[in-house]
Each structure stands twice: as structure tokens, then as C-alpha cells.
C-alpha positions in Angstrom: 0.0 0.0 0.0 2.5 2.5 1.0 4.8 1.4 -2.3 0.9 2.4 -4.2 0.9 5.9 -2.6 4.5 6.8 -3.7 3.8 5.7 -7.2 1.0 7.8 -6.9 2.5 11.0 -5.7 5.7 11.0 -7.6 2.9 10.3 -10.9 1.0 13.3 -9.9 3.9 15.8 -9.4 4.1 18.2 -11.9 7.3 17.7 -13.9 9.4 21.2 -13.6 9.2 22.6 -17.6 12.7 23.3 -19.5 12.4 26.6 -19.9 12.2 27.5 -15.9 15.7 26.3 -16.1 16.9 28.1 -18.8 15.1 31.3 -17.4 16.4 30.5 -13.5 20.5 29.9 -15.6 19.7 33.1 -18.1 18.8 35.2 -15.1 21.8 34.0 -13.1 24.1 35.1 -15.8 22.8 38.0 -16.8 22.9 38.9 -13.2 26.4 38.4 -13.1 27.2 40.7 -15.7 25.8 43.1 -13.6 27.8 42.0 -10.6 31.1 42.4 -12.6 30.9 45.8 -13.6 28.6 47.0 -10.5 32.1 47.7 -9.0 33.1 50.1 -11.3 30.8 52.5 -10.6 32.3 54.4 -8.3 35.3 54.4 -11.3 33.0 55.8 -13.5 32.9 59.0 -10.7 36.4 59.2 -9.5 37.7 59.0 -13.5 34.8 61.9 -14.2 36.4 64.0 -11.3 39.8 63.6 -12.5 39.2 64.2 -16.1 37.4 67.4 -15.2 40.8 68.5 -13.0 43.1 67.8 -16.2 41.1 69.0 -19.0 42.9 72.8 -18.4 46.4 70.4 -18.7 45.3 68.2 -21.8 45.8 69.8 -25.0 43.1 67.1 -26.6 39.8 68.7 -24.7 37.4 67.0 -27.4 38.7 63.5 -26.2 38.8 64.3 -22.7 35.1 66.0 -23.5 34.0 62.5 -25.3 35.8 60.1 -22.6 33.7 62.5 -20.1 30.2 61.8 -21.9 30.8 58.0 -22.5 31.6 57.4 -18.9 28.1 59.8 -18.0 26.5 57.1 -20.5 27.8 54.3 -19.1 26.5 55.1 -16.1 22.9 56.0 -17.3 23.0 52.6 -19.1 23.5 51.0 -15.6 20.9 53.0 -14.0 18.4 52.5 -17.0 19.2 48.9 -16.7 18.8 48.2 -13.2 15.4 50.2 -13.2 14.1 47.8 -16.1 15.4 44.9 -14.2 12.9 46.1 -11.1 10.1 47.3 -13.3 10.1 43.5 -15.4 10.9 41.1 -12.9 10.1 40.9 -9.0 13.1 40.8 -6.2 11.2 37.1 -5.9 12.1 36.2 -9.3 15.7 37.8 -9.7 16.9 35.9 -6.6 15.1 32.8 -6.5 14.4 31.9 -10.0 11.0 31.9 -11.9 7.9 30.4 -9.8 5.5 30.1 -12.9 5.0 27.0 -14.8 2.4 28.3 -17.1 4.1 28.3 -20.5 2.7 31.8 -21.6 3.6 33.6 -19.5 7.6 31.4 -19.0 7.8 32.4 -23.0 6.9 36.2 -21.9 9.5 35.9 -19.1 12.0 34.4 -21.1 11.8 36.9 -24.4 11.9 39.8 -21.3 15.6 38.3 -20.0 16.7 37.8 -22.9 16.0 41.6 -23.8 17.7 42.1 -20.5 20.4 40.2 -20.7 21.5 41.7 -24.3 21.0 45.3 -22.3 23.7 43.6 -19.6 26.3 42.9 -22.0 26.0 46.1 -24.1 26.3 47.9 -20.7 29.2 46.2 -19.7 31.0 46.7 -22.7 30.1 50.4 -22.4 31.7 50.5 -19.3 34.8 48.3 -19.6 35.2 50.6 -23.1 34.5 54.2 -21.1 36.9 53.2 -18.3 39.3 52.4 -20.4 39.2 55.2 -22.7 39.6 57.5 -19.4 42.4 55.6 -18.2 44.5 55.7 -21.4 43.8 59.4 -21.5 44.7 60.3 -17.7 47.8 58.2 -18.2 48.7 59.8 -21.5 48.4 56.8 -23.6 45.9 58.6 -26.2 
């Protein structure tokens, strides 16, 4: 009897769909984008500062001007991002991994991460690009 009721509950349990995983590994990835450059943030800042202190010393003001405004838009690309992230997905779902199993609205999830996710990496290439750009010009390798 009790070998019956097993068989039974195990039958009955819904089987966990595909595409939770892949949402639950996409999310975890995407968040770690994030994670990496997070960090450099307070780069972004400090490198703004500095660039504003030397501009009067560096004869190439357009390029200290445009290493200024990438590193503004680097920024604004993290803040943009991490707003969407709030506004699509709850705290719930960022740190725990998706609870639906209703395929509509996994397929919505999903097409929203991946969205995200390609926002992530063009971010962090922003960044990694700005802060570089600012450090070659405030150690005079322009």
C-alpha cells in the first residue's frame, strides 16, 4: 500500500518545464554581468572627477570632453538597466528563479531576460570601453 501511494505521488507531481531552467541559468548570468561591472561604478565617478581637473592640462579637450560623456553614458546605461530589471521582474524572481510554470507567460518571461540580458552585455561593454578610454587618456596613452 504505501509502495501504491508513492507511485501515486511522484505520478501526480508536476514535472518542472525546460524553460524554468533556462530562465532560472539566463537570469543567473545576466545577473552576473551586472555583478562584474557593479564595482566600477564608483570608477566611472572618481575617472569623471579627474578628467574634469586635467582638461585645463590636456591639449586634446574634445577627447577628454567624449571620454567624459561615455563614462556619463555608461552610467545612465547601468541605472536605465537596473530600473528595467525592477520594473520586469520581481526581487522574488531575480533571486530565487522563476515560480511560474504556465508556458505563456515562461515564453513572456523568457523573451523579457533575454532583452535584459543583451542590455547587460551592451552595458558592460560600455563601461569596460568608457573606463578604459579614461584611463589611457589620464595616463597619457591617447
Amino acid at each position: 500500500m504505501l509502495f501504491v501511494s508513492i507511485i501515486l505521488i511522484t505520478s501526480c507531481q508536476e514535472e518542472t518545464p525546460k524553460e524554468v531552467k533556462t530562465f532560472d541559468d539566463k537570469m543567473e548570468k545576466t545577473i552576473a554581468i551586472h555583478d562584474s561591472v557593479m564595482p566600477k561604478m564608483s570608477n566611472i565617478n572618481d575617472m569623471i572627477s579627474k578628467l574634469e581637473q586635467k582638461k585645463d592640462s590636456l591639449s586634446e579637450s574634445k577627447k577628454v570632453q567624449a571620454a567624459k560623456e561615455d563614462l556619463k553614458q555608461a552610467h545612465d546605461q547601468m541605472m536605465t538597466w537596473m530600473k528595467n530589471l525592477s520594473n520586469t521582474f520581481t526581487a522574488e524572481q531575480i533571486n530565487q528563479g522563476i515560480q511560474t510554470r504556465e508556458a505563456d507567460s515562461l515564453k513572456k518571461a523568457l523573451k523579457d531576460l533575454d532583452k535584459l540580458k543583451k542590455e547587460a552585455e551592451n552595458m558592460q561593454k560600455a563601461i569596460n570601453s568608457s573606463i578604459k578610454q579614461a584611463e589611457d587618456l589620464l595616463s597619457g596613452n591617447h
